[in-house]
C-alpha positions as CSV (number, residue, x, y, z in Angstrom):
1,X,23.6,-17.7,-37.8
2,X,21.8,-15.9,-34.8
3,X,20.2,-13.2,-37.1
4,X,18.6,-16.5,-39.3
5,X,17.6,-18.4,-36.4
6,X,15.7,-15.0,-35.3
7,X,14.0,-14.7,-38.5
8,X,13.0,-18.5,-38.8
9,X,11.3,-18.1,-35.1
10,X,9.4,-15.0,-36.1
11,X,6.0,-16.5,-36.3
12,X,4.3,-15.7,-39.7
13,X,1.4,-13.2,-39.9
14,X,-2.0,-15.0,-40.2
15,X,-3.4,-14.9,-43.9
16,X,-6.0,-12.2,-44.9
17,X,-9.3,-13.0,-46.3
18,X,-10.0,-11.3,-49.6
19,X,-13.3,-9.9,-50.6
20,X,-13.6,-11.4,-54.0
21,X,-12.7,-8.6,-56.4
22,X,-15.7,-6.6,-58.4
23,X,-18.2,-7.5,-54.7
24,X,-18.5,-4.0,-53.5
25,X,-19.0,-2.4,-57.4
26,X,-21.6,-4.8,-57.9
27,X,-23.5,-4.2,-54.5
28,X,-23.0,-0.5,-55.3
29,X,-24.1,-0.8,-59.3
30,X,-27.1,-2.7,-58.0
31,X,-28.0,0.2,-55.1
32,X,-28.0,3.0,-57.5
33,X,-30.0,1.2,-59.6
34,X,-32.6,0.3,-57.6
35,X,-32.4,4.1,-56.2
36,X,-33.1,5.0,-59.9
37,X,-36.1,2.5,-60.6
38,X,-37.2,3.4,-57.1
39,X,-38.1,7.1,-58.7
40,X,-39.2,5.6,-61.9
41,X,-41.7,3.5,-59.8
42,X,-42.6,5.9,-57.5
43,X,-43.6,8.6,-60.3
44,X,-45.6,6.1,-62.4
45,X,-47.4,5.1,-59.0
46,X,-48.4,8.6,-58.5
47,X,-49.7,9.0,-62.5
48,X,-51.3,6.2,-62.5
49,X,-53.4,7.1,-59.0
50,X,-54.2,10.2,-59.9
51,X,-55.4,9.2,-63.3
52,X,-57.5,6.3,-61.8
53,X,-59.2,8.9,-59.4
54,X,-59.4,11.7,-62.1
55,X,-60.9,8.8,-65.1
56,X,-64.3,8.7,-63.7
57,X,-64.8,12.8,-64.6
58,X,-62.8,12.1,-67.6
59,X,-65.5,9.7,-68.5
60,X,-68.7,11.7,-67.4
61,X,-67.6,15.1,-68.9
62,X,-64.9,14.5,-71.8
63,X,-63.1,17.5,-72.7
64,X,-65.8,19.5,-71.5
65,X,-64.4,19.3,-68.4
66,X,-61.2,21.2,-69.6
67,X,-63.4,23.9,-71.4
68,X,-66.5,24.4,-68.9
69,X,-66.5,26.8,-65.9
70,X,-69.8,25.3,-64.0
71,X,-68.7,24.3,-60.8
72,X,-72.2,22.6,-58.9
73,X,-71.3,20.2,-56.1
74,X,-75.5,20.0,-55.8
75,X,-76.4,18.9,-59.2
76,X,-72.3,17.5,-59.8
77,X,-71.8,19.4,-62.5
78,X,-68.0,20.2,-62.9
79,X,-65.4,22.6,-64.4
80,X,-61.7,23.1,-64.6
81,X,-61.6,26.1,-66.9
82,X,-62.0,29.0,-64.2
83,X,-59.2,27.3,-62.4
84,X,-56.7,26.2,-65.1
85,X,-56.8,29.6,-65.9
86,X,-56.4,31.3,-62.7
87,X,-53.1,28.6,-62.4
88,X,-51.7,30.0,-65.4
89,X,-52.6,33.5,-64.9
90,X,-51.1,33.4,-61.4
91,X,-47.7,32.0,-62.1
92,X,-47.3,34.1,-65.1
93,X,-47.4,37.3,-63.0
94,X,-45.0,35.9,-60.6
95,X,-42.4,35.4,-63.5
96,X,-43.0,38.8,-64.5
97,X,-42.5,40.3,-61.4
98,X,-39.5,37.6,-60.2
99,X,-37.3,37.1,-62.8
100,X,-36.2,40.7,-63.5
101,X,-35.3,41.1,-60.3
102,X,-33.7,38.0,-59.2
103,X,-32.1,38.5,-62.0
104,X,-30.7,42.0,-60.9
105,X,-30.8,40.8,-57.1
106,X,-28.0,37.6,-58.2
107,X,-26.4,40.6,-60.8
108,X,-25.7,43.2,-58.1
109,X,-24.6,40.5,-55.3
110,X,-21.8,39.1,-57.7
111,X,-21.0,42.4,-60.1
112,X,-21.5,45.7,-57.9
113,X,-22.4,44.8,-54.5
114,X,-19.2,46.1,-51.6
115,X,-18.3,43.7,-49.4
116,X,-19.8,45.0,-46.6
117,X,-23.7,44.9,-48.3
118,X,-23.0,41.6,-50.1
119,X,-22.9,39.1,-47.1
120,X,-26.3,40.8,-45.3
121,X,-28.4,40.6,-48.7
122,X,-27.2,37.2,-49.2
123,X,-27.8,36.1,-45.4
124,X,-31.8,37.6,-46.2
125,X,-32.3,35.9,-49.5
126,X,-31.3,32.7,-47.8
127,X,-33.6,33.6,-44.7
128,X,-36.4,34.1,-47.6
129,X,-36.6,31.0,-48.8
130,X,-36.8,28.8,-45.7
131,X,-39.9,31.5,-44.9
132,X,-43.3,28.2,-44.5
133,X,-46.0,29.2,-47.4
134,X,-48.5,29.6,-45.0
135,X,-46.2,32.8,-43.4
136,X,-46.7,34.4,-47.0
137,X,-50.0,33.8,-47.3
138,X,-51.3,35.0,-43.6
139,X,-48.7,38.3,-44.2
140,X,-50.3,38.7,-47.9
141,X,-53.6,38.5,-46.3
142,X,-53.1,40.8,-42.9
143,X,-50.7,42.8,-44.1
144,X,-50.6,43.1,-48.0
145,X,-54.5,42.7,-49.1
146,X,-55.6,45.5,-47.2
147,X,-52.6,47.7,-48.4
148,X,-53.0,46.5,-51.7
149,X,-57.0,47.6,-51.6
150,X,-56.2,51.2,-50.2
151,X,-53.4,52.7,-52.4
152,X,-53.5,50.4,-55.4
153,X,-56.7,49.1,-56.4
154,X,-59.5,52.0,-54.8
155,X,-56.8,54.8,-56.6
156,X,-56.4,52.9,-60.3
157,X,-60.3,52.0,-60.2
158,X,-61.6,55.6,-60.4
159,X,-58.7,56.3,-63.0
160,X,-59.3,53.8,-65.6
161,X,-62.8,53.5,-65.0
162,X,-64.2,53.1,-68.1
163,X,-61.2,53.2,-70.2
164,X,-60.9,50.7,-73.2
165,X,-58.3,47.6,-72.8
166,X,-56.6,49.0,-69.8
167,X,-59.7,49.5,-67.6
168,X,-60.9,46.2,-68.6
169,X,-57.7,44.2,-67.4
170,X,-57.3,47.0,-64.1
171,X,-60.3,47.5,-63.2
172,X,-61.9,46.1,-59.7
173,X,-65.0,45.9,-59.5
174,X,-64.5,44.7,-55.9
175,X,-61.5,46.3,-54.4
176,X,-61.1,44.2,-51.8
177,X,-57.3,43.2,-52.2
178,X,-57.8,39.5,-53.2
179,X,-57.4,38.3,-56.1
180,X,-55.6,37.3,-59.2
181,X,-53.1,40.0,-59.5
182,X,-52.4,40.0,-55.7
183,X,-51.3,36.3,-55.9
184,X,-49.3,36.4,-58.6
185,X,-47.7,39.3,-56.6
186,X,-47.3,37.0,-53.5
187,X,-45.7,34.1,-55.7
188,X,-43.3,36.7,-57.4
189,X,-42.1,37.3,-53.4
190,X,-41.8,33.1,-53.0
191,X,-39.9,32.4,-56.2
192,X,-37.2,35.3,-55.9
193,X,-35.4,33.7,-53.6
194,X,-35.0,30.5,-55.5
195,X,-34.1,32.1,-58.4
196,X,-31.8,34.8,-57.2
197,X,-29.8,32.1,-54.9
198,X,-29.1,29.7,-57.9
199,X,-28.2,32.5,-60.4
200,X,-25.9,34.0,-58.0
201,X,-23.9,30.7,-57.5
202,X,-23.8,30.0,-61.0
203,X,-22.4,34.2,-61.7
204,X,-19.7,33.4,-59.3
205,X,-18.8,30.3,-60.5
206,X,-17.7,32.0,-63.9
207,X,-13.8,32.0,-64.2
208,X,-12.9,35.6,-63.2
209,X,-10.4,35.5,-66.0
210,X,-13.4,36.1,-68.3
211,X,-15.1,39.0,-66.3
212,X,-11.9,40.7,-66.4
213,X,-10.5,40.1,-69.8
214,X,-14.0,42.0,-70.9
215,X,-13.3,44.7,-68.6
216,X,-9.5,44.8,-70.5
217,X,-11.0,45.3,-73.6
218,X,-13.0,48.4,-72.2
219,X,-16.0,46.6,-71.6
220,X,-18.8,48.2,-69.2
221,X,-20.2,46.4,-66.7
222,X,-23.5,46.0,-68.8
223,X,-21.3,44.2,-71.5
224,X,-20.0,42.3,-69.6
225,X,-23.2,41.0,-68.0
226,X,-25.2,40.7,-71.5
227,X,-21.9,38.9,-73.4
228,X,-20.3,37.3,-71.0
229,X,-22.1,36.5,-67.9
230,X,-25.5,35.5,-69.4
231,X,-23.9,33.4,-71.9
232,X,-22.2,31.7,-69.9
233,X,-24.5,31.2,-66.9
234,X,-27.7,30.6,-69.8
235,X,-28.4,26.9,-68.9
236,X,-28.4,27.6,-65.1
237,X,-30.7,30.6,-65.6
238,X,-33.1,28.9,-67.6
239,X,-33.3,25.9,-64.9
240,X,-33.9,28.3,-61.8
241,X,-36.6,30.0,-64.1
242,X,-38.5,27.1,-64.3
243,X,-38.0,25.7,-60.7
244,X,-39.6,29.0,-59.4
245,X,-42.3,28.3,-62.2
246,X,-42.9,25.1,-61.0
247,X,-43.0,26.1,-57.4
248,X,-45.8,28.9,-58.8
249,X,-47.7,25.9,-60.5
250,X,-48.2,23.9,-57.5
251,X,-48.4,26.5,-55.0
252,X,-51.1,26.1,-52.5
253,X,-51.5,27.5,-49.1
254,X,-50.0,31.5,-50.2
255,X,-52.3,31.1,-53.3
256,X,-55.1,29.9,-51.3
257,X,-55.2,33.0,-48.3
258,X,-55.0,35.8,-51.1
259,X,-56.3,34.5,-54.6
260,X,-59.9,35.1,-53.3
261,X,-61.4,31.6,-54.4
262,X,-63.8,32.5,-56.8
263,X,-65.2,30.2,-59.4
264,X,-65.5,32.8,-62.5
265,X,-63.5,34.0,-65.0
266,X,-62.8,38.1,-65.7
267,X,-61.1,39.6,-67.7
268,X,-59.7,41.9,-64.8
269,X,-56.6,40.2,-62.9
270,X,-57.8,42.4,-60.0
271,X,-60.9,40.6,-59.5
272,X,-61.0,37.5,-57.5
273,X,-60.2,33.8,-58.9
274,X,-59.3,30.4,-58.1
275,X,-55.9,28.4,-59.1
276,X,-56.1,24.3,-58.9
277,X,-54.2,24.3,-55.8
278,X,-56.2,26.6,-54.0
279,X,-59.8,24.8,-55.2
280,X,-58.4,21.5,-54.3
281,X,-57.0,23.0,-51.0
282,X,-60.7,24.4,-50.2
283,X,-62.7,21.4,-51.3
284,X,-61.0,18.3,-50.8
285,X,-61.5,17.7,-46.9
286,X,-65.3,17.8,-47.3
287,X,-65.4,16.3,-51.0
288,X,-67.6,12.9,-51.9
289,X,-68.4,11.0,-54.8
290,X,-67.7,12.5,-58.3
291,X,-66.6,16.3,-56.7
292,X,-63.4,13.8,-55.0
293,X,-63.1,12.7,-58.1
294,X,-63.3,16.6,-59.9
295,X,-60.5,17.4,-57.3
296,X,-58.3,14.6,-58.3
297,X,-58.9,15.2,-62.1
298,X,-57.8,18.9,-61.3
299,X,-54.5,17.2,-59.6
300,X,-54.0,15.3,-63.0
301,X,-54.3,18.3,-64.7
302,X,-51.5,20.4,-62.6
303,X,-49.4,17.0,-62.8
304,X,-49.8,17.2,-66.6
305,X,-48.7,21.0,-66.8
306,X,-46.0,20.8,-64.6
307,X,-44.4,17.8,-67.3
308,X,-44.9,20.3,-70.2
309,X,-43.1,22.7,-68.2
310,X,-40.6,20.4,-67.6
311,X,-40.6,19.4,-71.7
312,X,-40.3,23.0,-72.7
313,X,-37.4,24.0,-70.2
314,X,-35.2,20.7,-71.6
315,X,-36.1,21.9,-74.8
316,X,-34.7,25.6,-74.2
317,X,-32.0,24.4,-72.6
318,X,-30.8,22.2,-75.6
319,X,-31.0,24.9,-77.5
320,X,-28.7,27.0,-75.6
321,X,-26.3,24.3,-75.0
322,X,-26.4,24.4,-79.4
323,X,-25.4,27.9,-79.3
């Protein structure tokens, strides 16, 4: 009888207000979605500027504006030729020179590398890509340009002066250092951290069941990193490729310290040029009128091949996803 009378004088817990059920998916279905139409907006905003600024040029010149080279801020005559190529020629080099050895940089980390080297290389890769743009370009310019000039371009010059094909693509008439060669050279030393970093995690993500099964079968190491590794890894590869492409693309200050800034095209890649970053990074603080207008048609243009890069690496990567 005591026990019940305890119980009945226990007073009863207060009652709990519940948050109607489904509140806090919905709150959090409608935050991601306006997080995604934010980016949506946000991207359109920035086409739609750049083509508004661009559209006069567009107008005045027509596709001559893609094909011409004149660049005159005096009589407003304008050009994107000399640079679109320059852009192009530039981060083509730097894949070149990048890619093979990222490629062997991420390989030798995960495949060959003793403990003891692994963690220090890693540690300076890391180091490499936090490095500002502007360091590169004041270190090409100080340090690399005139090096670069002495025991590259003066020595190949006088050796394949006058040769057919080769001494027309080698040969400086300038040896100064600057120019289109020695940029792509400098964006080859940007992207190779990118790319190394993201191949590397992606190698040792592989299950090490499959490394070693190869290696069972009496697989060499080169085996093993052509039919097993690469395969495996292809999608990942492909998508570090084109982010240090698109960081070539649109790089400005490196480009802009070593590239040389000349409005001409040559056949040489040792003689100087101009990409569209480094134009509109020279031009736009003093620009008026229909040359502010030229710069921001060159921006539309970049924006434009940067979205066909991005079309042709979803593309690849499909297709490796097929296979």
């Amino acid at each position: 009888m005591a026990a019940v009378t305890d119980q009945m004088s226990i007073p009863a817990a207060p009652a709990q207000r519940k948050t109607p059920k489904g509140t806090f998916d919905l709150i959090f279905r409608n935050a991601s979605f306006f997080s995604a139409l934010f980016v949506l907006v946000l991207l359109a905003g920035i086409m739609l500027s750049m083509v508004i600024g661009g559209w006069p040029v567009f107008r005045e010149f027509g596709l001559s504006f893609l094909t011409s080279s004149q660049w005159d801020t005096i009589n407003d005559k304008y050009g994107a030729w000399p640079a679109i190529v320059g852009t192009l020629s530039t981060a083509l080099i730097a894949l070149s020179i990048g890619v093979p050895l990222s490629l062997g940089i991420a390989v030798y980390l995960t495949q060959l590398a003793p403990p003891w080297f692994k963690q220090p290389v890693s540690t300076a890769i890391e180091l490499l890509a936090a490095v500002p743009s502007i360091i590169y370009g004041m270190w090409g310019l100080f340090v690399f340009v005139p090096l670069f000039a002495a025991y590259v371009q003066i020595p190949l010059s006088n050796i394949i002066e006058g040769m057919p094909i080769v001494g027309t693509i080698l040969y400086s008439r300038s040896p100064s250092g600057l120019g289109i060669l020695t940029a792509g050279i400098i964006l080859a030393f940007m992207i190779i951290p990118f790319i190394a970093s993201i191949v590397r995690d992606m190698l040792d993500q592989i299950p090490s069941v499959l490394r070693e099964s190869a290696y069972g079968i009496g697989a060499t190491t080169w085996e093993v990193v052509r039919h097993v590794l690469v395969p495996q890894a292809g999608v990942s590869i492909i998508g570090a490729i084109m982010l240090g492409l698109g960081r070539a693309l649109g790089e400005t200050m490196a480009v802009t310290f070593v590239v040389g800034n000349a409005n001409r095209l040559s056949a040489s890649i040792m003689d100087p040029g101009s990409t569209i970053a480094s134009r509109i990074a020279n031009e736009f603080n003093e620009a008026l009128g229909l040359q502010l207008n030229a710069l921001i048609a060159l921006g539309c243009i970049l924006f434009f091949v940067t979205f066909v890069v991005l079309v042709i690496a979803r593309i690849l990567v499909a297709r490796v996803k097929a296979f």
